[in-house]
C-alpha positions as CSV (number, residue, x, y, z in Angstrom):
1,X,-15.2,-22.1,6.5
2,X,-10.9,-22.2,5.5
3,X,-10.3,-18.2,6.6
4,X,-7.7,-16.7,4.7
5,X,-8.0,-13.1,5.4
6,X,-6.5,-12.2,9.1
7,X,-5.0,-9.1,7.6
8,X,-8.6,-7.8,7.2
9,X,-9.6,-9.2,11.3
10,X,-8.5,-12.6,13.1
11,X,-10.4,-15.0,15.5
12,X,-10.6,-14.0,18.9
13,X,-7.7,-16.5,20.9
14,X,-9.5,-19.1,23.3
15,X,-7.5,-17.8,26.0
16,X,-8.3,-14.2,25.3
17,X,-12.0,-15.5,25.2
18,X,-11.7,-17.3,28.4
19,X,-10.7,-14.4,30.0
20,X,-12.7,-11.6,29.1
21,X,-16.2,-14.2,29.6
22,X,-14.5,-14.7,33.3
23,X,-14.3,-10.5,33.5
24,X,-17.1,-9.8,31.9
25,X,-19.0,-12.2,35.1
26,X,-16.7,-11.1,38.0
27,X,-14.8,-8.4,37.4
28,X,-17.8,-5.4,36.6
29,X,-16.9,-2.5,38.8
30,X,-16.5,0.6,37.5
31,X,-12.0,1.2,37.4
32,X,-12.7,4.7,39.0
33,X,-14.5,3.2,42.0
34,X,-12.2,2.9,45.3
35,X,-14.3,-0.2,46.5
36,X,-13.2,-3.7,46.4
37,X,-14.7,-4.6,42.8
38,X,-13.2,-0.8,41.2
39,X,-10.0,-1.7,42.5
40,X,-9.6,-5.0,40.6
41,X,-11.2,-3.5,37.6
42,X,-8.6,-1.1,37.3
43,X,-5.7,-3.7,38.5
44,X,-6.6,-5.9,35.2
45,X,-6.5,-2.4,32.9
46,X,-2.7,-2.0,34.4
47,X,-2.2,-5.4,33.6
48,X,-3.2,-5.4,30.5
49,X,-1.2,-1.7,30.0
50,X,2.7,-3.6,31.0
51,X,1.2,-6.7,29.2
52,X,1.7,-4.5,25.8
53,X,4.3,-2.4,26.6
54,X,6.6,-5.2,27.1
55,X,5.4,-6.4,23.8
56,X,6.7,-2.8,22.0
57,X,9.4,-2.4,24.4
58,X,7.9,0.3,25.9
59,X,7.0,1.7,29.6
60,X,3.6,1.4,30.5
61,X,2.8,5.1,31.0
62,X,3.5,5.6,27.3
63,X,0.5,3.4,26.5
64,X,-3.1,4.5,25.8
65,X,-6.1,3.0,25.4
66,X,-8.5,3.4,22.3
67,X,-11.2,1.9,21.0
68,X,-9.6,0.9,18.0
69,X,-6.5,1.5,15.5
70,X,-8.8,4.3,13.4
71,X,-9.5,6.1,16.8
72,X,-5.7,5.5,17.7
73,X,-4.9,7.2,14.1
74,X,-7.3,10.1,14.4
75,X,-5.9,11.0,17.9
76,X,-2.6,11.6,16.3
77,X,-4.1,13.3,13.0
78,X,-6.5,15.5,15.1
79,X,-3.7,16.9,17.6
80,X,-2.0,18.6,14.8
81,X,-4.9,21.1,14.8
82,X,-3.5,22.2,18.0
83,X,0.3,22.2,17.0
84,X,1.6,25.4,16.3
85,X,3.3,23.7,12.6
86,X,-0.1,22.3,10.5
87,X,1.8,20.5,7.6
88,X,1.5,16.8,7.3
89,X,4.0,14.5,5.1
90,X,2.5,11.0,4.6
91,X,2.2,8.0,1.9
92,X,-0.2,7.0,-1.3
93,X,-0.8,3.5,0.5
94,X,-1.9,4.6,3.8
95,X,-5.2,3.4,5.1
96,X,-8.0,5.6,4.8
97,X,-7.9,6.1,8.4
98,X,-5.4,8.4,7.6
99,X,-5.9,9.5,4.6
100,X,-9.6,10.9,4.9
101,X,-9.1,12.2,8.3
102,X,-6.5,14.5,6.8
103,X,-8.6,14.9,3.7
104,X,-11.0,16.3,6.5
105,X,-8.8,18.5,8.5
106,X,-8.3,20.8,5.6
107,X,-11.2,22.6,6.6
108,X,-9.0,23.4,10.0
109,X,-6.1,25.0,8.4
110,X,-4.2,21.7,7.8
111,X,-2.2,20.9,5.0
112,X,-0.9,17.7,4.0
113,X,1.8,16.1,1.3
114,X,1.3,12.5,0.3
115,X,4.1,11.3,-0.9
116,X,4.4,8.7,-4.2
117,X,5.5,4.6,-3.4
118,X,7.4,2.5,-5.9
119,X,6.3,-0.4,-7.7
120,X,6.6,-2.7,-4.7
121,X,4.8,-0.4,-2.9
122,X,8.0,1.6,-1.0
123,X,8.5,4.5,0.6
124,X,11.5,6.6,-0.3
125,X,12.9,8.4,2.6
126,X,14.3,11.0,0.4
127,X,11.0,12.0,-0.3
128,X,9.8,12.4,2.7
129,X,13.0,14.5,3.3
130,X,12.3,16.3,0.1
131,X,9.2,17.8,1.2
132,X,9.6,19.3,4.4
133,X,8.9,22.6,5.3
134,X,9.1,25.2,7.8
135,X,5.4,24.3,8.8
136,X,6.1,20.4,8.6
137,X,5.1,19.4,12.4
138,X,4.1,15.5,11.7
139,X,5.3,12.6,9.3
140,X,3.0,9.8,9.5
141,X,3.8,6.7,7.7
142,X,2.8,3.1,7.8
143,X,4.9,0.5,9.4
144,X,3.3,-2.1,6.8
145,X,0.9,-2.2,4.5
146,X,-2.7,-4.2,4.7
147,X,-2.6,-4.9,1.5
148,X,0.5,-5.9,0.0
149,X,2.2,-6.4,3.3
150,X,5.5,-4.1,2.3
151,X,7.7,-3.2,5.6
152,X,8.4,0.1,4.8
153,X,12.2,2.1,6.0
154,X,10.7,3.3,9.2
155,X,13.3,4.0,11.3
156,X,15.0,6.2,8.4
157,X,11.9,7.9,8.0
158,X,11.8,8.4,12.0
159,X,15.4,9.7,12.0
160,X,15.1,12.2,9.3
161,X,12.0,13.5,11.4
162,X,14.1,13.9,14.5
163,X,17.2,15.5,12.3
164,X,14.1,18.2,11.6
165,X,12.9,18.5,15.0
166,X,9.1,16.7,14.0
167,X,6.6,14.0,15.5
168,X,6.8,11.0,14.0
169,X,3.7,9.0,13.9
170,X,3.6,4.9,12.5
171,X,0.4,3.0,11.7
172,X,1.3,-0.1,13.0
173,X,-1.8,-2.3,12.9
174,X,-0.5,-5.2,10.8
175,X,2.7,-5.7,12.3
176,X,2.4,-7.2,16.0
177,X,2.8,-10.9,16.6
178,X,3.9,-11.1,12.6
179,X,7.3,-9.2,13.3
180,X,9.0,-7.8,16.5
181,X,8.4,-4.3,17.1
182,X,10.7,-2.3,19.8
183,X,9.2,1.5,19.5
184,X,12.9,2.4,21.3
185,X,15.4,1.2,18.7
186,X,12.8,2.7,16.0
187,X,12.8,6.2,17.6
188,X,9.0,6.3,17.7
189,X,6.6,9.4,18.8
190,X,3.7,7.8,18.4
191,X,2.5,4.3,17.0
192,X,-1.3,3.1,16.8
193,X,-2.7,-0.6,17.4
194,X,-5.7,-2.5,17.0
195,X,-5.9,-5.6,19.4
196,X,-8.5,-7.8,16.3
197,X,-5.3,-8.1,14.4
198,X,-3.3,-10.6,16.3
199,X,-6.3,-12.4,17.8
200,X,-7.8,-10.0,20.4
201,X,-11.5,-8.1,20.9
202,X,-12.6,-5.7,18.0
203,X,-13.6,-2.9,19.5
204,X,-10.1,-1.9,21.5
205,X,-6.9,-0.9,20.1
206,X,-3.4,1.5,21.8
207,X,-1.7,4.4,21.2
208,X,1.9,4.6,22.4
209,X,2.5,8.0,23.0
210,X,6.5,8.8,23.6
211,X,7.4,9.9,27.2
212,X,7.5,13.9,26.7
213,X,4.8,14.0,24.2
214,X,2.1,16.3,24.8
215,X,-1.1,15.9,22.7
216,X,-4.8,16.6,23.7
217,X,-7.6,14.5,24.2
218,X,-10.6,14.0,21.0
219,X,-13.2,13.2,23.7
220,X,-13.4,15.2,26.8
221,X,-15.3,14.5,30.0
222,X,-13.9,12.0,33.0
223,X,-9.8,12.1,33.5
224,X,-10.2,8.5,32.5
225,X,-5.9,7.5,30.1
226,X,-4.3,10.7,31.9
227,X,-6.9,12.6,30.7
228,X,-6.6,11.6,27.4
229,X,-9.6,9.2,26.6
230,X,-12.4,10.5,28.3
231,X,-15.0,7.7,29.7
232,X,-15.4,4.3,31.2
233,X,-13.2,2.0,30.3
234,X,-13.7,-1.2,28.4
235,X,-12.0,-3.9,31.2
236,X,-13.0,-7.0,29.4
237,X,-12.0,-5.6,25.8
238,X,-8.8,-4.1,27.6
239,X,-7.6,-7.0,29.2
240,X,-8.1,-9.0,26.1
241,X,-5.6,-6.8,24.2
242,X,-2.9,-7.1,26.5
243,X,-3.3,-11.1,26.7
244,X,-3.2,-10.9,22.4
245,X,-0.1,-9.0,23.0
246,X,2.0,-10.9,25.3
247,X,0.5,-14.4,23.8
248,X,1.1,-13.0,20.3
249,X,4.8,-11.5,21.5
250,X,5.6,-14.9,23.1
251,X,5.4,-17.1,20.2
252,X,6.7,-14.4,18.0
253,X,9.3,-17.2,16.6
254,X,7.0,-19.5,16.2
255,X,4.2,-17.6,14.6
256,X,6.6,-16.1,11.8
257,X,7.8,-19.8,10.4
258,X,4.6,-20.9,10.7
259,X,2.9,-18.0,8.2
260,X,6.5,-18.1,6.2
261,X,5.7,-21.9,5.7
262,X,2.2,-21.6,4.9
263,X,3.3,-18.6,2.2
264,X,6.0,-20.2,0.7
265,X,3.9,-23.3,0.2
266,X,1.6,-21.6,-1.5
267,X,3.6,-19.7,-3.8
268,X,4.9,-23.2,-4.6
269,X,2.0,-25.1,-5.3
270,X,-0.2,-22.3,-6.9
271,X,2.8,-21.8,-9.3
272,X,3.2,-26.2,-10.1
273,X,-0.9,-25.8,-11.3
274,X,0.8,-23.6,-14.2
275,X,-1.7,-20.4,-13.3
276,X,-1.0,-17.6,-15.2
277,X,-0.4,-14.8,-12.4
278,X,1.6,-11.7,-11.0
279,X,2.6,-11.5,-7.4
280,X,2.7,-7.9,-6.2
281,X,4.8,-6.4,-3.5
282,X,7.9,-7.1,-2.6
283,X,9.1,-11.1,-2.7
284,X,11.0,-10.9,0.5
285,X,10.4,-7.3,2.4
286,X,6.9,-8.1,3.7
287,X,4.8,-9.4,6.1
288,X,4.9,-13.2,6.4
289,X,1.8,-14.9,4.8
290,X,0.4,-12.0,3.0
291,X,0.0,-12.6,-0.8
292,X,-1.4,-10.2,-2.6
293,X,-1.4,-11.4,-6.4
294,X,-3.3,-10.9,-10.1
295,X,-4.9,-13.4,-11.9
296,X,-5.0,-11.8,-15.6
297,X,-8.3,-11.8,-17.2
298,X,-10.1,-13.3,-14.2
299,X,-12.0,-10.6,-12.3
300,X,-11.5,-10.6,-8.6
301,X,-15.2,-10.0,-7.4
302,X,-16.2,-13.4,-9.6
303,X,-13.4,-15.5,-8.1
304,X,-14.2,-14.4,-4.4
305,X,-18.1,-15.7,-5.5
306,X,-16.8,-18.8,-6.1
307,X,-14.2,-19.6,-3.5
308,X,-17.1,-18.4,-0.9
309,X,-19.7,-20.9,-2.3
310,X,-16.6,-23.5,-1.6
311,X,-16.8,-22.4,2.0
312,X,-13.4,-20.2,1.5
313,X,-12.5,-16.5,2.5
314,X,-10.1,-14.9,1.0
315,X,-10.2,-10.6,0.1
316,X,-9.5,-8.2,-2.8
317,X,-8.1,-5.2,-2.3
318,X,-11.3,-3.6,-3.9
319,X,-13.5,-1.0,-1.6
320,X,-17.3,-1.9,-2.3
321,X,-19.7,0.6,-1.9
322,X,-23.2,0.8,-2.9
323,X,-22.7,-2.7,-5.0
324,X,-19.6,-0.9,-7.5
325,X,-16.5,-2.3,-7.3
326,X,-13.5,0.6,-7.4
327,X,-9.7,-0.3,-7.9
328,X,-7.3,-0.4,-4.7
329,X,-6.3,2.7,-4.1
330,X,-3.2,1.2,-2.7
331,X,-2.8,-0.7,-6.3
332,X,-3.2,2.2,-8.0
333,X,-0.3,4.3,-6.2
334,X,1.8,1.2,-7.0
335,X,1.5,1.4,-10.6
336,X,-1.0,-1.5,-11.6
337,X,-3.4,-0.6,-14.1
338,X,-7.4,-0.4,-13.4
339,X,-7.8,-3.5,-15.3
340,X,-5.3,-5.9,-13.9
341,X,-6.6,-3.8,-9.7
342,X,-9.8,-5.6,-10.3
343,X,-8.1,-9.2,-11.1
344,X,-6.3,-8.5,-8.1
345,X,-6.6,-10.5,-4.7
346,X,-5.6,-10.8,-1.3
347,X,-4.6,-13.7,0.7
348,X,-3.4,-13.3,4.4
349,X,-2.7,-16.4,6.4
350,X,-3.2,-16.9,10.4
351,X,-1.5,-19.2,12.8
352,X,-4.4,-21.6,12.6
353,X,-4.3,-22.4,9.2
354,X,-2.7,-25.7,7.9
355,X,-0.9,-27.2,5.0
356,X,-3.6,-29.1,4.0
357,X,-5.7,-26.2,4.1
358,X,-3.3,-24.5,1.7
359,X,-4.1,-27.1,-0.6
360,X,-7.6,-26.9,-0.7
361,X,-7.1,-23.4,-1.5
362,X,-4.9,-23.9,-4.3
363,X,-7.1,-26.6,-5.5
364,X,-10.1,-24.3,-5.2
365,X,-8.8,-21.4,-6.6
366,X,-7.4,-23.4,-9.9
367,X,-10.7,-25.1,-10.1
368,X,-12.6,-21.2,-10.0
369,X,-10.7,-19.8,-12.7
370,X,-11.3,-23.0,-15.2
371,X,-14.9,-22.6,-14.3
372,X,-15.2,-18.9,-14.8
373,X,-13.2,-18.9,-18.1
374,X,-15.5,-21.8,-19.2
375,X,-18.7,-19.5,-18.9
376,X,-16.9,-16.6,-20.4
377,X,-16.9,-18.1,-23.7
């Protein structure tokens, strides 16, 4: 199988592997034991804990466990029931773990704005700044998007929330090991991490929590994360996230030429086959090897068939549900027309992937269309 889509999850690293197999044998004490076998349990969650702080720039107090970027998300969202201001600003392109949680805390007396994107799929800080109220307590916005990989003006965003005294909250999923990420220079609150996206366990993901910032916890029973994220914790899955990090943080350099190289050949050699196409997003302001483009008049779902019957995985920014295809919501608040959302696809390259490989693709995915407009005639 060629895997082209490590913006929806990437393979675990070997090294992460090795060591959560060699935890997962030795290391099974409970971390809130004071024997021998609790202590080191614990001792590998603390590693793990300055492992990704130094790979956000962060201390590692400020770091909290979760089982996952949507649990990291809803821990933020979920808080504002207990802040005294229950207005949320966020984006149209936000993931829907976001999205639907505030969709659902309606019911608890909390209001939320969602602010429009440009055609690249941008946030303007002046909108943000625009609809602020009296009863504004959290501005949550993306650091970049899944699907069309824009970067968006973050720290802007995070200094008009501190000019009006309110928390500032980033989904930051897609970003680490693709682009550096220093919470401190970006004036953070809070940010939210998933360790499957830059080749760590599913399953386990952080929440940096500023120094000073009080939230409360979603699940309540031990005082496991200060109290914060009640129950045992996951050692193997935890220690695996903080070797992603620092492996991931280490060969940062590396890592962005190599997905830069692998996009721009791409881009190159789809273009040489003369296939008729729109890239969408930003050309420069995105995430390195992220391509999200349309292929007029060739539907999405049909050329993902085909490409997967060649042994290749590549992603539309379609949701499927029940067997219906629906548009990209993210699309959508861009602009693109229902028509041309569903001839749109998603290609996301990882730092296994090679040139050759590129080829194939290209080779494959010129070979699809010829054979799908063949049998619509």
């Amino acid at each position: 199988m060629l895997y082209f889509d490590h913006s929806a999850t990437t393979p675990i690293d070997a090294d992460v592997q090795s060591l959560m197999s060699e935890l997962n044998q030795n290391i099974y004490g409970n971390p809130s034991s004071t024997y021998d076998l609790g202590r080191k349990a614990k001792h590998a969650i603390e590693i793990a804990r300055r492992q990704f702080a130094d790979s956000i720039n962060c201390e590692p107090k400020e770091v909290i466990f979760t089982g996952g970027g949507t649990e990291s998300n809803n821990m933020v969202l979920w808080n504002v029931v207990h802040q005294k201001r229950k207005h949320v600003i966020t984006s149209s392109i936000e993931h829907p773990a976001v999205l639907l949680v505030l969709k659902e805390l309606e019911k608890f007396g909390v209001e939320h704005t969602i602010v429009s994107v440009d055609k690249n799929g941008c946030v303007n800080p002046d909108d943000i700044k625009n609809n602020i109220t009296s009863d504004t307590g959290l501005i949550s916005i993306m650091m970049a998007n899944n699907e069309v990989g824009t970067i968006e003006p973050i720290k802007n965003i995070a200094n008009i929330a501190k000019e009006y005294d309110i928390l500032f909250h980033s989904d930051a999923i897609q970003m680490l090991g693709k682009l550096p990420i220093d919470v401190k220079r970006l004036n953070i609150d809070m940010m939210s991490f998933s360790a499957h996206k830059f080749y760590g366990p599913k399953g386990v993901g952080a929440l940096f929590i500023k120094s000073g910032i009080t939230i409360k916890p979603m699940i309540v029973g031990g005082s496991q994360e200060k109290n914060l994220r009640a129950g045992t914790e996951n050692i193997s899955g935890i220690a695996g996230l903080g070797l992603a990090a620092e492996i991931a943080n280490r060969a940062l350099d590396q890592n962005f030429t190599h997905l830069l190289d692998l996009e721009n050949h791409f881009r190159n050699r789809i273009m040489e086959k003369n296939v008729d196409l729109i890239f969408n997003g930003f050309d420069k302001n995105h995430l390195p090897g992220l391509i999200n483009l349309t292929i007029p008049n060739i539907s999405s779902d049909l050329l993902l068939i085909h490409l997967d019957k060649e042994g290749i995985a590549i992603s539309n920014g379609s949701a499927c549900s029940s067997g219906t295809i629906s548009p990209s919501p993210v699309l959508k608040a861009m602009g693109i027309s229902d028509k041309k959302n569903l001839e749109s696809i998603r290609i996301s390259f990882g730092k296994h992937n090679t040139i050759n490989e590129v080829n194939k693709l290209v080779e494959s995915i010129r070979s699809s269309i010829i054979t799908i407009q063949k049998n619509s005639t």
